[in-house]
N, C-alpha and C positions, 0 to 999 in steps of 0.2 A: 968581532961579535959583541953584541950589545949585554953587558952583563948579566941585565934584569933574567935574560930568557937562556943563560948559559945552565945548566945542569950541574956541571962542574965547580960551576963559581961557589966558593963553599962562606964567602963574604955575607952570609943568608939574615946571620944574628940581631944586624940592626932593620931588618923590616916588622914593622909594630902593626898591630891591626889589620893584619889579615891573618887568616887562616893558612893559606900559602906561605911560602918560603922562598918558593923561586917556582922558574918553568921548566918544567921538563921536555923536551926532545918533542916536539910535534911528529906525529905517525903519518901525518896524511901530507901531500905537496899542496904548500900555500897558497889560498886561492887569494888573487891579488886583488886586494881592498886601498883602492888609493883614497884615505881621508882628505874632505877638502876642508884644512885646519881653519878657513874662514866662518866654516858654520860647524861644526865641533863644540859642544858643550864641555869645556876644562873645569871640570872641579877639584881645586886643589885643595886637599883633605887636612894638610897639615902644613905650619912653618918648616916641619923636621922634614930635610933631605930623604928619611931613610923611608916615609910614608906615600909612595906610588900615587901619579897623581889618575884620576878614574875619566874615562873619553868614553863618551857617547854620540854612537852612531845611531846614521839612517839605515834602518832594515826595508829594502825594496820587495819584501814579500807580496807576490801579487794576492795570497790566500793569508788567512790568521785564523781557521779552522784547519788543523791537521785531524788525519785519519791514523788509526792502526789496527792490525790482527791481532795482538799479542792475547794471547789466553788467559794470562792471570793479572794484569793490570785493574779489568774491572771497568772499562769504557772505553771506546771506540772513536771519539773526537775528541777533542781538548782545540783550549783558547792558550797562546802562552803570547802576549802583548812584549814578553823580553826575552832577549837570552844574554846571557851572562847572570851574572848576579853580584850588585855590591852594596853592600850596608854605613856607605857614604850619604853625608846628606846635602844637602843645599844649603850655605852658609850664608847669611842674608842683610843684617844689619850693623848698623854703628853699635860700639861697645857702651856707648854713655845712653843711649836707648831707654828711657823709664820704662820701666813693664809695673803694671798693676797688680801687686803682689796679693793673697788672701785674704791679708789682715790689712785689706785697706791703703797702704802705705803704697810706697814706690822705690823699685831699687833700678841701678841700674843694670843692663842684660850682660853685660859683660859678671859682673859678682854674680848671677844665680849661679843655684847649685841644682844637681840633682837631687828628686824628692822634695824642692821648695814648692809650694802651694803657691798660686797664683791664680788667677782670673780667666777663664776663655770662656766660650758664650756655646751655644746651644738652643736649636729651633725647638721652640714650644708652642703648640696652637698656632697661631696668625703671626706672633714676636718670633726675634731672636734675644735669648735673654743670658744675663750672665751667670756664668755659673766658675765653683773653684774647679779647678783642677790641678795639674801635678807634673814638675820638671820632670822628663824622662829621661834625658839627654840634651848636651851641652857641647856646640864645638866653635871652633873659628879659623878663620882661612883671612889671604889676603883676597881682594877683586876689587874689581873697578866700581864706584858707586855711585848713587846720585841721590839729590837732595830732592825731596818732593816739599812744596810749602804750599800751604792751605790758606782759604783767608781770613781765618784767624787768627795767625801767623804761627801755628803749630808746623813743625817741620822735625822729620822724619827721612835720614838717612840709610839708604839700602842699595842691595846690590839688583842690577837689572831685570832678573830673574825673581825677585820677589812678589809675593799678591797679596792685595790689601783688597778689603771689602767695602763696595761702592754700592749706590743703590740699582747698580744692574749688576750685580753680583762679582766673583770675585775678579780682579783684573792684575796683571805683570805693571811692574816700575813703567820699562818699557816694553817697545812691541817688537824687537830683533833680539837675537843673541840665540844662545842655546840649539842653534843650527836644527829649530824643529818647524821654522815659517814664520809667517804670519799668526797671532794671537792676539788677544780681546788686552788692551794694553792701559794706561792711565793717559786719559785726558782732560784739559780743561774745564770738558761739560760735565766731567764728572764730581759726584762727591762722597769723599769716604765714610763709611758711618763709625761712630762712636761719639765720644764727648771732648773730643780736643785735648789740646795741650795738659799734659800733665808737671804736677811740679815736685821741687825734691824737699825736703822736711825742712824747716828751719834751724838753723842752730844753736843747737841748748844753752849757750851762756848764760852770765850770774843772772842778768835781767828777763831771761827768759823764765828763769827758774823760778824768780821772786815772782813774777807773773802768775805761771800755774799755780804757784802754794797760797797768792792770792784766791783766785779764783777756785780752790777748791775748798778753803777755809772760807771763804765768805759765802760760799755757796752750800756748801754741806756740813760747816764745822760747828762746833760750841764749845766757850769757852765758859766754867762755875766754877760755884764753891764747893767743897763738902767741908762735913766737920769729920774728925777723927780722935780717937782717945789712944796713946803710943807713950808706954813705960811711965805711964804714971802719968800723962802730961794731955790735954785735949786741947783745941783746936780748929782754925778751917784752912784751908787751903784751896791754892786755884786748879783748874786740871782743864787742857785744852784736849777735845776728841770730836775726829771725823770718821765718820762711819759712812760706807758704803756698801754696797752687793757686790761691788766688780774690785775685786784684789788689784785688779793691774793698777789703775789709779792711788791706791791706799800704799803699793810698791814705793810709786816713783813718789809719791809726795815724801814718805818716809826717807826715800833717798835724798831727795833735796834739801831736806829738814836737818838729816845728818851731817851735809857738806855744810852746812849752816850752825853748826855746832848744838843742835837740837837732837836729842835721842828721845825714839818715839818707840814705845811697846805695842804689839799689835794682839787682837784679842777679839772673839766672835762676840760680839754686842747683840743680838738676836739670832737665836735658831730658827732655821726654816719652820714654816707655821701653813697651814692650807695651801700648800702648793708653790710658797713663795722660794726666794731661795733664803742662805744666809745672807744674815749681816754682818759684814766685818769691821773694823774699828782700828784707828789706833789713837796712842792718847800719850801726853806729857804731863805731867805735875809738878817739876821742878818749877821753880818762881822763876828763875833765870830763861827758862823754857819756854814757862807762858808768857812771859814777857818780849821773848823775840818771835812769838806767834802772832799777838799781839801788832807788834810791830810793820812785820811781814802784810799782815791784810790789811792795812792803812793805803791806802789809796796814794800814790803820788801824785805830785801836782803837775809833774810834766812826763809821761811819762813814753819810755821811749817805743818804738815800734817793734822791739823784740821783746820786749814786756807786755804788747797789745796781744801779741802775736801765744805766749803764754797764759795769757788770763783769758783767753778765747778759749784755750785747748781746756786749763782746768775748771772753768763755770760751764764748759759743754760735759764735761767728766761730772761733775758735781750736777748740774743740775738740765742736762740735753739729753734729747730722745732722737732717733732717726726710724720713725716707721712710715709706713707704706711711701716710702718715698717723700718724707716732707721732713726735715731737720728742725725743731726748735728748742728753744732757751729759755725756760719758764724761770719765775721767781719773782715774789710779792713786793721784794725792796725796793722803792723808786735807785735808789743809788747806784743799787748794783746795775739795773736794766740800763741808766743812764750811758754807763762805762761800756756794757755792752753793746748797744743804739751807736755810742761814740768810736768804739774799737772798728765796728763793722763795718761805718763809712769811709772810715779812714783807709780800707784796703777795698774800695768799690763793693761792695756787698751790698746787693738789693734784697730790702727785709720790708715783712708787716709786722706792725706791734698791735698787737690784741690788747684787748682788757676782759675779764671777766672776776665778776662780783658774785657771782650767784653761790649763797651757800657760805661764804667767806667774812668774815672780818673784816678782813684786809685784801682789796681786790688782785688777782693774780695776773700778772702782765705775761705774752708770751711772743717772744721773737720769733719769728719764723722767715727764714732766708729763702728768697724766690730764684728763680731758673732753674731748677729742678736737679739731674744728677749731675752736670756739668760743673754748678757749682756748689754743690754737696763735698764733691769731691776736692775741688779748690781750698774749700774750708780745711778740711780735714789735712790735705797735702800742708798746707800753709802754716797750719796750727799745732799738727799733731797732737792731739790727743791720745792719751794712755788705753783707754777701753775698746779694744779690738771690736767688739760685740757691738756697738755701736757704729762702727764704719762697717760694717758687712751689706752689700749690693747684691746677694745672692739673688735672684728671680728678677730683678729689675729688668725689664723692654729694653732693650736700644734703640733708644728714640731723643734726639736733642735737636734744639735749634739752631744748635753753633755752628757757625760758616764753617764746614769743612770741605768747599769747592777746591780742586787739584788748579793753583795760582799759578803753578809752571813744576816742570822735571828739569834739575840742572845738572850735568853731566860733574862728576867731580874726578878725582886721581884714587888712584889703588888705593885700599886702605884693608888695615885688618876689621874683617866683621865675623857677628857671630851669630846665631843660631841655637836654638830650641826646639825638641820635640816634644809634644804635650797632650794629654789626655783625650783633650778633643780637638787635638789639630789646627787650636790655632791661640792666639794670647793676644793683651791690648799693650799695643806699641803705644806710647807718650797718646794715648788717647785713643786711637783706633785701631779695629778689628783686624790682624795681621794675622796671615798664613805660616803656619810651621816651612819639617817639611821630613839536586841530586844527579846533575846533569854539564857537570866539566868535560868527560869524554865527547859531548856535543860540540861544543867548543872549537873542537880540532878542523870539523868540518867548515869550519868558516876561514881555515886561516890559521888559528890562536892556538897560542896553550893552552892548558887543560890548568894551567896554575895559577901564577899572578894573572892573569890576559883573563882569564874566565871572573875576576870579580875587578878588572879592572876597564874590562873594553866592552861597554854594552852596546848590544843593537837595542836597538828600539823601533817598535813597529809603529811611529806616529799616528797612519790613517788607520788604523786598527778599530776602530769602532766604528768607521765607515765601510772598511771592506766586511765588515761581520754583518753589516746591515744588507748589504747586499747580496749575501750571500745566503740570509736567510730569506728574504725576499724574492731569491730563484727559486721555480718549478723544480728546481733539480733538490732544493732541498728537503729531506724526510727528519721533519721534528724530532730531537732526541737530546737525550743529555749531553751536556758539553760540559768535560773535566776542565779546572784553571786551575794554573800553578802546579803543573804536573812538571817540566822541563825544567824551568826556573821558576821562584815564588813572583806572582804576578803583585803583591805588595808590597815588594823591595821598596828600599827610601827613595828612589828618583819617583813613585809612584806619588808621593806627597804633593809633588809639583806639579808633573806633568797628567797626572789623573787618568789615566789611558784605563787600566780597570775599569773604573768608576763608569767612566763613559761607554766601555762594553757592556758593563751591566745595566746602566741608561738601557739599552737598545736590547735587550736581553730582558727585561723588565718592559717594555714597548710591547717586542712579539710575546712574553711570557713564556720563554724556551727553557727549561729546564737547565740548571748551571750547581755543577758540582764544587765547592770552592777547597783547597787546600791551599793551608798555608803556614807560616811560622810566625806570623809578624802582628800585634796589636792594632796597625794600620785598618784591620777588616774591619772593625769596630765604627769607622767613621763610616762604613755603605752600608748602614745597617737596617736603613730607609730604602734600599734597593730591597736586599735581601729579603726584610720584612714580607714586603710588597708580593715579591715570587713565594715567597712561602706560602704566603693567601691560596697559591691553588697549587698545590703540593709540587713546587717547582724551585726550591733551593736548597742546598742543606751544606754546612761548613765542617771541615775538618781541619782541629787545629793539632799542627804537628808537635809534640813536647817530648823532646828526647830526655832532657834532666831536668830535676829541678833543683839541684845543686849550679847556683849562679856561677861561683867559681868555676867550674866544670865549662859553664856554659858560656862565661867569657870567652874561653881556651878555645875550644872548638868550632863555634858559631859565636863568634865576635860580636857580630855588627846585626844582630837579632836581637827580638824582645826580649826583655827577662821574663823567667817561668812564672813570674807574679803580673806582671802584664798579659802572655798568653792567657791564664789563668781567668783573669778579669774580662779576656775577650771572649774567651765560651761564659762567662756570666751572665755578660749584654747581651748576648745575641739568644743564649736562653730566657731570658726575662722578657725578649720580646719574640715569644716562641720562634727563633729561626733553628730549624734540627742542628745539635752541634754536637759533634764529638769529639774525640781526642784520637790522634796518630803516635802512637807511640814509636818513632823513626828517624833515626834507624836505633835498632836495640845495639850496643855495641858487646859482644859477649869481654867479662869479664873485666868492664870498664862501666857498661849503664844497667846492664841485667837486675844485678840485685834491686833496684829502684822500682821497675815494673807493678809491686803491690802500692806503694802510697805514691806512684805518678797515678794510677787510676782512681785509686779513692779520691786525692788532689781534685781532680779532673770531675767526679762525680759530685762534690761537694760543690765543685760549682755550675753545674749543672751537666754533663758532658751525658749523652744517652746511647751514646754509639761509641764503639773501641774499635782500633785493631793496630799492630803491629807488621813491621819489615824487620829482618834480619839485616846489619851491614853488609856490604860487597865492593868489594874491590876493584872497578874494572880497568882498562891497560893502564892510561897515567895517572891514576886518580890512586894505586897503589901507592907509588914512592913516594907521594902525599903524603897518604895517612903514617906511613910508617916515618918519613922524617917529622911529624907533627909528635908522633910518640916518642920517638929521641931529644925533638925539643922538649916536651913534655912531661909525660912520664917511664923517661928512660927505667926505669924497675917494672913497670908494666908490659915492656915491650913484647918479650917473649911469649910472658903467660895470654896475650890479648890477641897476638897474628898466631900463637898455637890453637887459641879457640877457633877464631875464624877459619882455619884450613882444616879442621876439625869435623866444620861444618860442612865445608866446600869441596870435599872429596881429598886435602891435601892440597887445594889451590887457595888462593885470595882473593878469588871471583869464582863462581859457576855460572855460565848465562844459561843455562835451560830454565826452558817454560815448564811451571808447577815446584821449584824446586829453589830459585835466583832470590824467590824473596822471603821465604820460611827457612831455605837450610836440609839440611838431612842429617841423621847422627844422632846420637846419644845425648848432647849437649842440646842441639834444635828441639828435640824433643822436648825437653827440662825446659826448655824457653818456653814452649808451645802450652806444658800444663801448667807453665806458672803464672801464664799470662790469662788463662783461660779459669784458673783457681782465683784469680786476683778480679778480674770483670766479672766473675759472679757473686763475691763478698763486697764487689763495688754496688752492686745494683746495676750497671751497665747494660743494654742489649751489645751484641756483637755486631750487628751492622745496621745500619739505616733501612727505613723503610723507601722500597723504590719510587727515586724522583717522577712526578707524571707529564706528558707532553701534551695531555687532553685539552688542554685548554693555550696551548698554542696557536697566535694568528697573525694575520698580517693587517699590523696598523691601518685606518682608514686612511686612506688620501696616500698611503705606500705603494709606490708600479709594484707589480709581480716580472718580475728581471727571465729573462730566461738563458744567461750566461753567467 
């Protein structure tokens, strides 16, 4: 007997990430699924043995609209595009991978972290433009990879199953694997969009350092006299001071200064005045001090290219702007411009030199570096400079010239890659636009356990957006709402990749059919442009499930879901762009999430949630010795007090199936749920339920048959 699905096997303790522990005992005789392991999607979730690796099947459903009777569910059809469910992702790239970090810079994918701010893009108007956003999630696995190289000689390592953004939209490494067909794949005529090759900072050594302190003393510095009168005794003396707005610069110069045996005091030289901000400063007046400051911005005679590379970064700090997309280097000194003109050539920079007299004295020269963000960003990668505020590409178009045609795909050997989940779904690889990525007892009917096998063996109904179209498009069909994410959550992490939702609500947003959405996952966030769209004629409305919002909590239980601060953010978006949204508070667990119920709804309200409601947990056949071995793992002290509530509820059992009663409860305690929860939605501002979705403006596409099978 194969361990994993042994019940007995009590070897349980090293399975990490999942919610399961083992399989229990299948109730039903297995219906024989023979996997053809050639077309099988393996994602292997972790290096560690003890981490089950997740297999994705084909679901040969000839239908993806199910019907039901049931009385108190609250609709009559539902979409469920999965069954199973796992919160594994798609692990995709080389680990030395530059991702374009927030502040400008570049790190590589392997070092981010969760919560690091980084770059993804975002349609606006006619553009896609960049915008920051926010690590979610972090993983890496071993697979097979391949090198994609462009003709700029940017190249970009991933696994086969990844999608980069080309100008006919997004496309796969390659066009097999993943055992789901044929798909839109990368080829030669294709090209990716972004600005190409990214690169990694320079290294700070001594020469690099003498550089920038160049370059921001010559550029923003002054060095005088003052007199002073001290114990009797008057005087003048020298005092070097560079004042700036932006601290980060006025930082590292003071640090370089320090490794240089220069101690520099720092001290606001102007208060903010009409709007401007502070000016900050810092200054030395020891002789020896000024003297090696002095020194320091002397120009050498030969100097070397990590020194060019320096006094780029601190005369862009001192004295560079980067707005509406144009980078320039002002400053009146022939000298300095000179050194700058000479630095720029030296590493291929195409620049115009200005002049302007008007007004001045002394005419004002200004560099300004031509190819637009492609080489903005070069500069910056090459040079580093100090002032974050400066490298910021926020709203910029993705739009560049640089050849980034697909020069070939070359097959390489297994390798470990990794993976990021991100705000908006997708992040810039070394320069282009790259893609991220209640119902166990169901389970059985197929075969499976209801335990590891239910988050670890998904069907997958590939043509699902195809048989929905067709289905709407038959005379037999009578317009109505159609529940998602009732069985399993239709935004699980394979949904990243393989877009099946997305693409039902494509076609659902077509005929404009009413679609109820439930879900747990931040994922809804990215169809928000479907959603929107069906909302326009009162035909979509989203319910986001939030059991806790205690994280820890929610680790434990639901692992491989959004945190309650992601869910959270996703009834924000979808309220800000009037889509109806509310919050599921589900399942309530007596005696473990109850108490919560008053600030999960305010939570929920505050950010915009208009509609509530609540389930009671339930137990049903194997989905019991689940939860209670998940509480011995867990909170063995809770055990008793938590399965006494539940049967409290349930007549003395751990499940009730009757209709009116399986998802409220009955009892003393059900009650105390029911007014706390009903006390809590009315101090929320909350309504209790959505107003009903409509089907009036249901139709069938022009140029669509009317199917009559």
């Amino acid at each position: 007997m194969d361990k994993s699905s042994d019940p007995n096997n009590k070897n349980t303790s090293n399975i990490t990430g999942r919610g399961a522990a083992h399989n229990p005992k299948n109730r039903f005789e297995k219906i024989e699924i023979e996997p053809d392991f050639d077309q099988l999607d393996h994602l292997v979730e972790s290096d560690e043995e003890s981490k089950p690796e997740t297999i994705y099947l084909r679901d040969h459903s000839r239908s993806i609209i199910t019907t039901n009777d049931s009385p108190d569910v609250g609709f009559d059809a539902s979409i469920n595009p999965y069954r199973g469910c796992s919160h594994g992702c798609v692990y995709c790239m080389d680990g030395d991978t530059l991702i374009l970090m927030g502040d400008g810079r570049t790190k590589p994918l392997k070092e981010l972290r969760v919560e690091d701010e980084i770059f993804g893009t975002v349609v606006r108007g006619r553009y896609r433009r960049y915008v920051k956003t926010e690590v979610l999630a972090h993983w890496k696995t071993k697979k097979e990879a391949y090198r994609v190289t462009l003709g700029d000689g940017t190249s970009v390592v991933a696994s086969g199953d990844h999608r980069f953004l080309t100008e006919r939209g997004w496309k796969y490494v390659v066009g097999t694997g993943c055992g789901f067909g044929q798909r839109p794949h990368l080829t030669t005529n294709n090209k990716l969009m972004g600005v190409g090759q990214l690169f990694s900072p320079p290294e700070e050594d001594k020469s690099y350092k003498l550089g920038y302190l160049c370059g921001v003393i010559r550029g923003d510095g002054h060095i005088g006299t003052y007199s002073y009168k001290r114990n009797g005794r008057a005087g003048l003396s020298e005092v070097h001071r560079s004042a700036l707005c932006d601290r980060e610069a006025l930082e590292r110069a003071s640090k370089y200064l320090l490794e240089l045996d220069v101690k520099t005091q720092s001290f606001v030289f102007q208060k903010a005045l009409a709007g401007r901000r502070d000016v900050h400063a810092i200054r030395t007046s020891s002789r020896s001090g000024v003297e090696r400051v002095v020194e320091i911005a002397t120009f050498p005679s030969s100097p070397s290219e990590s020194w060019r590379k320096g006094f780029l970064a601190g005369i862009f700090d001192a004295e560079g702007s980067h707005l509406a997309n144009a980078l320039r280097i002002s400053n009146t000194d022939t000298d300095i411009v000179e050194r700058i003109v000479e630095s720029l050539r030296r590493f291929g920079f195409r620049f115009i030199l200005e002049v302007s007299s008007k007004g001045r004295s002394r005419p004002m020269k200004v560099v300004r570096i031509c190819g637009g963000l492609k080489e903005h960003l070069r500069f910056f990668h090459s040079t580093n400079p100090a002032i974050s505020r400066k490298r910021n590409i926020e709203g910029i178009a993705i739009k560049s010239d640089a050849d980034l045609r697909v020069e070939s795909v070359e097959p390489l050997e297994e390798r470990t890659l990794y993976d990021i989940t991100t705000g908006t779904g997708d992040f810039i690889a070394n320069g282009v636009v790259s893609h991220n990525c209640f119902a166990r007892p169901n389970h059985e009917y197929l075969g499976f356990s209801a335990g590891l096998d239910f988050e670890t063996r998904i069907m997958v109904k590939e043509d699902a957006p195809e048989l929905l179209r067709k289905e709407l498009s038959s005379k037999k069909w009578k317009p109505r709402t159609l529940a998602m994410s009732v069985a399993t959550d239709a935004y699980q992490p394979i949904e990243k990749k393989l877009e099946i939702t997305r693409r039902c609500l494509e076609v659902l947003a077509e005929f404009r059919n009413p679609v109820a959405v439930v879900t747990k996952n931040y994922l809804v966030a990215r169809d928000i442009d479907l959603l929107s769209e069906l909302a326009k004629y009162n035909a979509a409305s989203v319910m986001v499930s939030l059991t806790t919002l205690d994280d820890d909590l929610r680790r434990r239980m639901e692992p491989r879901t959004s945190s309650p601060s992601r869910r959270l953010a996703a009834i924000e978006k979808l309220s800000d762009t009037e889509v109806p949204v509310g919050v599921m508070a589900a399942p309530v667990i007596p005696g473990l999430t109850d108490h919560e119920l008053p600030k999960l709804l305010e939570a929920a309200a505050n950010a915009g949630a208009t509609s509530a409601g609540y389930t009671m947990l339930r137990l049903p056949y194997a989905v019991a010795p689940l939860f209670e071995d998940w509480l011995v793992r867990n909170y063995p002290d809770r055990r008793e007090k938590i399965l006494g509530r539940i049967r409290e509820i349930r007549g003395g059992k751990l499940n009730d199936p009757r209709f009116g009663s399986r998802m409220k409860g009955e009892g003393f305690f059900a009650e105390h749920v029911s007014k706390l929860f009903a006390v809590s939605v009315r101090k929320a501002g909350i309504n209790r339920k959505h107003a009903p979705l409509s089907a009036a403006s249901f139709r069938i596409p022009e140029g669509q048959p009317s199917l009559f099978d």
